[in-house]
C-alpha positions as CSV (number, residue, x, y, z in Angstrom):
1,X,-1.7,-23.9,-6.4
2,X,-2.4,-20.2,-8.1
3,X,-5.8,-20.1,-9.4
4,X,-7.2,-19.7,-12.5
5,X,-7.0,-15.8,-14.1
6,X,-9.4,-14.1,-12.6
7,X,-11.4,-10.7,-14.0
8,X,-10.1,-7.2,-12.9
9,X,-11.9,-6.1,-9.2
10,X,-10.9,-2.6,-10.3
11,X,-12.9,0.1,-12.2
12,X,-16.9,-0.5,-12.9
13,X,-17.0,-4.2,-12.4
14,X,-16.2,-4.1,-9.0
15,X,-18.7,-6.0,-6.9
16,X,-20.2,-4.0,-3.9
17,X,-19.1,-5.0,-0.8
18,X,-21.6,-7.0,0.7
19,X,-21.5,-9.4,-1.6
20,X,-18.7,-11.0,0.2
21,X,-19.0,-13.2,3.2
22,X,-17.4,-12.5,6.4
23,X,-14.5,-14.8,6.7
24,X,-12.7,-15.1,10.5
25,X,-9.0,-14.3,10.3
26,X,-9.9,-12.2,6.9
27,X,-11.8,-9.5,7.7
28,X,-9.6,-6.6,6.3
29,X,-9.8,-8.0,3.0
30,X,-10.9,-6.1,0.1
31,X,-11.7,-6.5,-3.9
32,X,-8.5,-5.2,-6.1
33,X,-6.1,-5.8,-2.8
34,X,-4.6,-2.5,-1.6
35,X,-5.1,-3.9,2.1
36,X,-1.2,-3.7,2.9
37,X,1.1,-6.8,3.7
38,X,0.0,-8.9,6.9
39,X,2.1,-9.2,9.8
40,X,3.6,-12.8,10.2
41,X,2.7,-14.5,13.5
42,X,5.2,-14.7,16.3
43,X,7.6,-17.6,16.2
44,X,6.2,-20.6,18.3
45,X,9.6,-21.0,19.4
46,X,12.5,-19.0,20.2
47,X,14.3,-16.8,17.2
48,X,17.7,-18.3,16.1
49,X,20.7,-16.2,17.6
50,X,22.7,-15.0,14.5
51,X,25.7,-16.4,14.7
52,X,28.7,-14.0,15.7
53,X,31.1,-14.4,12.7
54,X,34.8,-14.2,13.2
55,X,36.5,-10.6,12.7
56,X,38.7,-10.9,10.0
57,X,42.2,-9.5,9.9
58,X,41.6,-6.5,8.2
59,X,43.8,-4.5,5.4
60,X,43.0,-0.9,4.5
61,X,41.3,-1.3,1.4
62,X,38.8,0.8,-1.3
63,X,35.3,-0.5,0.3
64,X,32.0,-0.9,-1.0
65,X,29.4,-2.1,1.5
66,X,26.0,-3.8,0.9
67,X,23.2,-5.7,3.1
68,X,20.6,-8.3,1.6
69,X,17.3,-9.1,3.0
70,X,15.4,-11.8,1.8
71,X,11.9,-12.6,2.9
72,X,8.2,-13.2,2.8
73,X,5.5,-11.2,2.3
74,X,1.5,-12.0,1.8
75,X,-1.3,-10.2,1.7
76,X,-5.4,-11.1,0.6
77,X,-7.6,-10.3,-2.0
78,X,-11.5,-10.8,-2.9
79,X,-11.5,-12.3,-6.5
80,X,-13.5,-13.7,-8.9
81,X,-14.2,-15.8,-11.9
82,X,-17.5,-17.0,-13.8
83,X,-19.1,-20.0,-12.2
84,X,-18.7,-23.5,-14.2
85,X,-19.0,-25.9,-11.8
86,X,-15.7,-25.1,-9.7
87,X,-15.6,-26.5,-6.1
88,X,-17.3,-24.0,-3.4
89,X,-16.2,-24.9,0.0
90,X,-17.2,-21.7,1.9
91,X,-18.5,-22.7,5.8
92,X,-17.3,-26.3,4.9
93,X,-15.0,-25.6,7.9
94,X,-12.8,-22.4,9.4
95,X,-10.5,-21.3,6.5
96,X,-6.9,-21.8,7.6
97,X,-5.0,-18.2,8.3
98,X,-3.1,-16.2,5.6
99,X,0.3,-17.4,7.4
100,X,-1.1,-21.7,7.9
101,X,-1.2,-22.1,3.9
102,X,1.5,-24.1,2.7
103,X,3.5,-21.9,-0.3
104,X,7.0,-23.4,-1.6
105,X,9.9,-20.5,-1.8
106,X,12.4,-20.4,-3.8
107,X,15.8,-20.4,-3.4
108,X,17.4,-18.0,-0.9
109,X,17.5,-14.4,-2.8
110,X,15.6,-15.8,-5.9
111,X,12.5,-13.1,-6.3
112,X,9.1,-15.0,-6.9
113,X,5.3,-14.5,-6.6
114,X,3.0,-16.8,-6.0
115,X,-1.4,-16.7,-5.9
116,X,-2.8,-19.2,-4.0
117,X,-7.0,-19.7,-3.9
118,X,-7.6,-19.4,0.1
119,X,-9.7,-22.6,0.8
120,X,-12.8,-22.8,2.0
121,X,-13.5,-19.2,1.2
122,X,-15.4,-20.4,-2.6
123,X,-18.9,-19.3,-2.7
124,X,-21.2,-18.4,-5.5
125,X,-23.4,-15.0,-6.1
126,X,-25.5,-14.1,-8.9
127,X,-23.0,-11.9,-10.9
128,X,-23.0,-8.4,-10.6
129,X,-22.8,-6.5,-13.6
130,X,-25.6,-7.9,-15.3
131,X,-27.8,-8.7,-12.4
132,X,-27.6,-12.4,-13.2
133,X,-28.9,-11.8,-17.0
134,X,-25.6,-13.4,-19.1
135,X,-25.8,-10.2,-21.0
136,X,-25.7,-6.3,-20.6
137,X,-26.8,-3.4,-23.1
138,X,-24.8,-2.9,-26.1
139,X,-22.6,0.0,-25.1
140,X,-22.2,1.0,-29.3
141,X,-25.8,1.1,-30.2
142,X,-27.6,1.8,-26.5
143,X,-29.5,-1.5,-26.8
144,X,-31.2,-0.5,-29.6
145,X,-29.4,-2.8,-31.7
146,X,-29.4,-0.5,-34.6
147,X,-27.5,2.6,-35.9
148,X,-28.1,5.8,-38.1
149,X,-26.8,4.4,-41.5
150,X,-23.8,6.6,-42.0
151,X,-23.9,6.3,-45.8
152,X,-27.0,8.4,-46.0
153,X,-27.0,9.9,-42.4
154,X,-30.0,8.6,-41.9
155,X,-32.3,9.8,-44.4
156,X,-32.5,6.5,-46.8
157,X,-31.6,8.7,-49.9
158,X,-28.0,9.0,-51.0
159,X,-28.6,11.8,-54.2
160,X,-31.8,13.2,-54.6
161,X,-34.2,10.2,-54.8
162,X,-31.6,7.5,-55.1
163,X,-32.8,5.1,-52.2
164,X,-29.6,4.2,-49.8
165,X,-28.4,0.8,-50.8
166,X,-27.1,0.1,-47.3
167,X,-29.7,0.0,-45.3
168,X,-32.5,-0.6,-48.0
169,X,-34.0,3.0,-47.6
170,X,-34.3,2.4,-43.6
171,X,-32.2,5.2,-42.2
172,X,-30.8,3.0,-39.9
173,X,-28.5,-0.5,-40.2
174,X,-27.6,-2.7,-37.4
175,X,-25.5,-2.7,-34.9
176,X,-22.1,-4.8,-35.8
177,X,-20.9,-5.2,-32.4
178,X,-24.3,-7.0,-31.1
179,X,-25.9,-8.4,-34.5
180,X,-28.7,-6.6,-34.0
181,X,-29.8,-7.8,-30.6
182,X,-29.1,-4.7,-28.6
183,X,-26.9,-6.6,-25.7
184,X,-24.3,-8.6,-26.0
185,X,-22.5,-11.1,-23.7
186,X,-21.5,-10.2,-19.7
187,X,-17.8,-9.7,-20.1
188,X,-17.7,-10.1,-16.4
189,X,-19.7,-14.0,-15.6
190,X,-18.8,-14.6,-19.5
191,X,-22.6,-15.4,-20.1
192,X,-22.1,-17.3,-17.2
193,X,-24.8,-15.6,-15.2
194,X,-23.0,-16.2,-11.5
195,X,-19.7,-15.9,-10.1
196,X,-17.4,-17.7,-8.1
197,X,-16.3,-15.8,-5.2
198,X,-13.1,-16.1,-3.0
199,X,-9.7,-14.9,-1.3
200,X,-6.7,-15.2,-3.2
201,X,-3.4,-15.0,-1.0
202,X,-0.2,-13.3,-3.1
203,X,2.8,-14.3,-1.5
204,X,5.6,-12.4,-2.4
205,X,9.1,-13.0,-1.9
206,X,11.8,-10.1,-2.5
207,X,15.3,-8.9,-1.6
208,X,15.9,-5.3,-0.2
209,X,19.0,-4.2,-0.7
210,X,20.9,-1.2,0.9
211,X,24.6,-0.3,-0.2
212,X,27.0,1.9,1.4
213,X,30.8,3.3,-0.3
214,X,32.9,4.5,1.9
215,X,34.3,8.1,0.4
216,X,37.8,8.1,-0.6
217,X,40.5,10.5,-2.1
218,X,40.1,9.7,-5.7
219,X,37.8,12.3,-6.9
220,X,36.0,9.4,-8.8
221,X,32.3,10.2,-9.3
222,X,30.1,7.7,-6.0
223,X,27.7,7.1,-8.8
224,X,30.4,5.5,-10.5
225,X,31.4,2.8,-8.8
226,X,27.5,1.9,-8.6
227,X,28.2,0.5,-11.7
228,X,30.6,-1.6,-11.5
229,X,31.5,-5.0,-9.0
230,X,34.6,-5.6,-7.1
231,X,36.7,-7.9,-4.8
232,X,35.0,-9.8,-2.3
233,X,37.3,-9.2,1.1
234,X,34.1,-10.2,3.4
235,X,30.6,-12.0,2.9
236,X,28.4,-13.1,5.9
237,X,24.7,-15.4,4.9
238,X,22.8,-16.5,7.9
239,X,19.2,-16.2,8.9
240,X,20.1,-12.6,11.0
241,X,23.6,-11.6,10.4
242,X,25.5,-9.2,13.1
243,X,26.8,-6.2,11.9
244,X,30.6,-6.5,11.0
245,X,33.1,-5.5,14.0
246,X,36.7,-4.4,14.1
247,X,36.6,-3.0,10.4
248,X,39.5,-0.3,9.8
249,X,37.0,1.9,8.1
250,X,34.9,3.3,11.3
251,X,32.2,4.4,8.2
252,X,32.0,0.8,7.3
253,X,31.8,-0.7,10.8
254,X,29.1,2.7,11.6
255,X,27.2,1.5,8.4
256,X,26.1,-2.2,8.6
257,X,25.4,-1.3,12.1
258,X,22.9,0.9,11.2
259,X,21.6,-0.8,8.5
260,X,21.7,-4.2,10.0
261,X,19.3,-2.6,13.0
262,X,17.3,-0.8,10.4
263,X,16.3,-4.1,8.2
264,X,15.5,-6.1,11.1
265,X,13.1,-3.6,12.7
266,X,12.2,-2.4,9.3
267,X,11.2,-5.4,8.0
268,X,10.2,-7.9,10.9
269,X,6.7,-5.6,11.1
270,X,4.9,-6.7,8.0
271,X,7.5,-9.4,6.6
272,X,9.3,-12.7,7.5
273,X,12.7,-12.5,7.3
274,X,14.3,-15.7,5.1
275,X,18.1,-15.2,5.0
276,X,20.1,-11.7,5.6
277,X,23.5,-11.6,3.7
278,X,26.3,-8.5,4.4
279,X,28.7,-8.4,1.5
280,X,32.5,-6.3,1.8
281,X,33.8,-5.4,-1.6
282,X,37.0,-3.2,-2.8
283,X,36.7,-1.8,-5.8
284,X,40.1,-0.7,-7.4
285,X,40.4,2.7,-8.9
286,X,43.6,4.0,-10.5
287,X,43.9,7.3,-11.5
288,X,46.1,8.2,-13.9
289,X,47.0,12.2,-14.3
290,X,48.2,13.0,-18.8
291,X,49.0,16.2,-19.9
292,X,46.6,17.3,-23.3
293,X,48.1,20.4,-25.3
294,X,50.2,21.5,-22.0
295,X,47.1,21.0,-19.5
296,X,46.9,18.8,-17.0
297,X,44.0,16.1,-17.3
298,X,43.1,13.3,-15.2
299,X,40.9,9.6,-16.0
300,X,40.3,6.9,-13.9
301,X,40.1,2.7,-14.7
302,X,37.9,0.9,-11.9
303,X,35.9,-2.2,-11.0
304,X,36.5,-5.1,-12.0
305,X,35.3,-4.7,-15.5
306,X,38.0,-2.1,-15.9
307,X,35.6,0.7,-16.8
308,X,37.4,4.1,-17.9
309,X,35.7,7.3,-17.0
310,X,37.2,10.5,-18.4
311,X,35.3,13.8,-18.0
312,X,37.6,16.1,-18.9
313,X,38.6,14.5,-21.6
314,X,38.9,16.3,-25.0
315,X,36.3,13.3,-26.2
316,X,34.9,12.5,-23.6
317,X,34.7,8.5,-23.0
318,X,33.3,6.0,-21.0
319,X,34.7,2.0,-22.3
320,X,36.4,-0.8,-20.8
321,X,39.6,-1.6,-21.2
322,X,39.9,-5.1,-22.6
């Protein structure tokens, strides 16, 4: 299960290296991540065969065309929290790879993250920061737990040879962010005075998404139609889909075969590939040509949520139609 919240690994806190262990099967990993995604394992057993979907009997329609990846991603991180008598397991036994831990995905094109504590990776180390102390100078006052007074500046007298009431005469008051003390508590170990070291695994699943729209006569903005959804004429979900055959539109048929090809060698490298699903949408556009004070003028209603678009309009207008 995700761990606890851990401190930042970035900026001055940041341990120094060797002060993690050297753990087999994690030896890229660094503090703050930034190592890149790790490349899943190759399947014990053969890859499923997409299955080759029926060609459709095609009309000549408006097209829209878009291909869903969903998969898996993980990379490692060094973390840390203060010690409190948590578990450490480190050299118990070999820690199991980044790709063996059990995580539970979510539905198929659901996005989700997920931090898991890597076991037997838990070790402890005097903290840091404050060299095992519990507490660091007070950054306000220097450690000297005490401040020029800023009523008088510093010279006990206010006016003339009226002694400073805040600080008794002294000059100086002390500090309000340590009480006086001159350090104050580790923000890193929490007092703590060691940390708990060990690899968190992110898993990450996403979707990428690529969309193609076939160009047609209408002289309707591409960006348009971006914004709107159509009718479905064609949807394909499998683990790997093949890209669509016998379409009317050679752009569309040219399209999912390229980006079919690109997602799978894309993606395959650093990721595992969950579900693919190829999606065929028209998207009706009318146009509709009005004359305006003896001028010719032209708007367009499209997508399924009727959207108007109207640039020449005299005020110009972008509604739906209800």
């Amino acid at each position: 299960m995700a761990g606890a919240p851990t401190a930042s690994m970035h900026g001055p806190s940041a341990p120094p290296a060797n002060m993690f262990d050297t753990v087999p099967g994690y030896e890229g990993t660094v503090a703050g991540g930034g190592g890149g995604y790790l490349p899943p394992p190759m399947p014990s057993v053969p890859m499923p065969v997409p299955e080759q979907a029926p060609s459709p009997d095609w009309h000549s329609l408006r097209e829209a065309y878009r291909l869903e990846t969903f998969m898996e991603s993980r990379s490692t991180e060094w973390s840390q929290e203060p010690y409190a008598g948590q578990p450490v397991d480190a050299g118990v036994q070999p820690a199991p790879g980044p790709w063996q831990i059990a995580a539970q995905p979510p539905a198929f094109f659901q996005e989700h993250k997920q931090t898991i504590k890597v076991p037997y990776t838990s070790s402890v180390k005097n903290c840091h920061l404050c060299l095992g102390m519990g507490r660091n100078p007070c950054t306000t006052c220097a450690g000297a737990g005490n401040k020029v007074c800023w009523v008088c500046n510093g010279s006990g007298y206010r006016h003339s040879d009226d002694r400073c009431t805040h600080c008794n005469g002294r000059g100086r008051e002390n500090c309000s962010s340590c009480s006086g003390s001159g350090s104050c508590q580790c923000d890193t170990c929490h007092g703590k005075r060691q940390l708990l070291v060990f690899i968190n695994l992110n898993v990450k699943w996403s979707i990428e998404k690529d969309d193609f729209l076939a160009q047609d006569s209408s002289g309707l903005k591409v960006e348009k139609l971006e914004e709107v959804s159509g009718k479905e004429l064609y949807k394909d979900a499998q683990y790997m889909v093949y890209p669509v055959r016998g379409f009317p539109d050679a752009s569309v048929a040219q399209a999912s075969e390229r980006l079919v090809r690109d997602h799978q060698v894309k993606y395959a490298q650093t990721s595992r590939i969950l579900q693919q699903r190829q999606t065929i949408e028209l998207i009706p556009i009318t146009k509709v040509n009005y004359m305006w004070k003896g001028k010719p003028n032209v708007y367009y209603v499209y997508g399924n949520e009727f959207k108007v678009n109207a640039d020449d309009y005299p005020a110009t207008c972008c509604c739906s139609v209800m």
